[in-house]
C-alpha angles and dihedrals in degrees: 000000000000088000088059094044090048096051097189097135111114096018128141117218125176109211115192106201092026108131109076131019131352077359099059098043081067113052089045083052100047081046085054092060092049098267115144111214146213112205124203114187148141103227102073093194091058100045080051095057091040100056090042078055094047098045094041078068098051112258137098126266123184116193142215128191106211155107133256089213086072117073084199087057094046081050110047086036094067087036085060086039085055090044094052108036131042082212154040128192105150134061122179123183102191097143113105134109140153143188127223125272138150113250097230081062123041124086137254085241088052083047108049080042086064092044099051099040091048106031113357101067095042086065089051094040090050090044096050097041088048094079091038094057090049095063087094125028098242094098127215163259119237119176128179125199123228136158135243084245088079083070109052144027101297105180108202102026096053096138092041092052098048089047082055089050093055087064087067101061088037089051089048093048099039098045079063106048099036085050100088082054092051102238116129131206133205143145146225120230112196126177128184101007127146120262150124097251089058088047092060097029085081125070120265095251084053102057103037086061086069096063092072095052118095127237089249098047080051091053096048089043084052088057093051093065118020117064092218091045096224128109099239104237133209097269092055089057089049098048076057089054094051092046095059096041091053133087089253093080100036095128081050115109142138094021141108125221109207115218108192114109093267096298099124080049091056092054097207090324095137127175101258103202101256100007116050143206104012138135086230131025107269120219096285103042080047083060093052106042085047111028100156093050 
């Protein structure tokens, strides 16, 4: 019953940022529910594992080795989407991606870097698939992807979150002036999940601190932080991003489903050890984070 009223089989969705990753969660689970793809995507080894994955499940997966961070890539890779394919319902902007910096110090070439990778190229993506998915009347799916660090403070990836806050105004006004064409827009805001983009965003000495912490101090460290106390993974983002490209949410535009275990919903509420839910670490989880002060 959910597979009909989700009438995804026989689809066509264009995923920029498909081949490896979060990306690549989503375009084999787009091909589960009976989508065929076309993958754009910088690491050939991995466009090449994603599209044996895809068509060892039957459906069909052209590929495009490129870079977001081209206009000319953006560009040839939906003119090879309009070769290919007779239609196009789907559009998935997963690619995006920073390092830390601090803002003093980065460059205007690291800048406009941040700008284009996380909010420049999803205008152009969205501007160039429009005329392609009306070239039938059946309307279409468009989700971007964001991050929860639009929403907060986030020191040392001040440009890139503010590049990922301008989705949001572009998803809100688009959502209204695409809708008379029925074509919805949305987004998907993860936090903390495991990938290979959060591993290098941090700075080396950064990451390599992690490699001395054990399995068990993490996990207490992801309750901590998380309500539901478990890292979201990329399946979980890609069961988002099926969700909104399907018929079941087909009255759905202009919103973002955070997929991030509650946090965007605590607000900075974390479990403090030995004191709870509280913006700040109350006397006895003071005792506990310094006990020799």
């Amino acid at each position: 019953m959910l597979d009909e009223k989700a009438n995804l089989k026989g689809k066509v969705a264009a995923l920029l940022g498909g081949g490896g990753g979060i990306g690549a969660a989503c375009t084999i689970e787009l091909a589960k529910n009976g989508v065929d793809v076309v993958v754009l995507d910088k690491d050939g080894e991995a466009l090449e594992a994603t599209r044996a994955a895809v068509e060892a499940l039957g459906r069909r997966c052209v590929t495009f080795k490129g870079d977001v961070l081209s206009k000319q890539d953006v560009a040839d890779f939906y003119a090879l989407a309009g070769k290919e394919f007779d239609r196009l319902d789907i559009v998935v902007n997963v690619a995006g991606g920073v390092k830390q910096r601090d803002f003093l110090t980065a460059s205007e070439e690291e800048d406009e870097g941040d700008i284009r990778r996380n909010f420049g190229y999803v205008i152009q993506s969205i501007r160039t698939a429009v005329p392609l998915i009306e070239r039938h009347d059946r309307g279409g799916s468009i989700i971007n992807f964001t991050t929860i660090e639009a929403y907060r403070g986030a020191a040392g990836f001040s440009v890139y979150a503010a590049a990922k806050a301008a989705n949001a105004n572009l998803r809100r006004a688009l959502a209204v002036e695409l809708a008379t064409r029925n074509i919805r827009i949305n987004e998907v805001a993860p936090d903390n999940t495991p990938s290979m983009g959060n591993a290098t965003a941090l700075r080396p000495e950064l990451t390599e601190s992690f490699a001395d912490i054990s399995p068990k101090v993490f996990e207490k460290a992801v309750a901590v932080q998380i309500p539901r106390g478990v890292q979201a993974s990329q399946e979980d983002l890609a069961d988002a991003v099926v969700f909104l490209a399907s018929d079941l949410s087909r009255s759905i535009t202009g919103i973002q489903i955070h997929v991030d275990g509650g946090t965007a919903a605590a607000g900075g509420f974390l479990n403090w050890p030995g004191g709870g839910y509280c913006p700040a670490p109350l006397g006895e989880s003071l005792k506990l984070l310094f006990p020799d002060d």
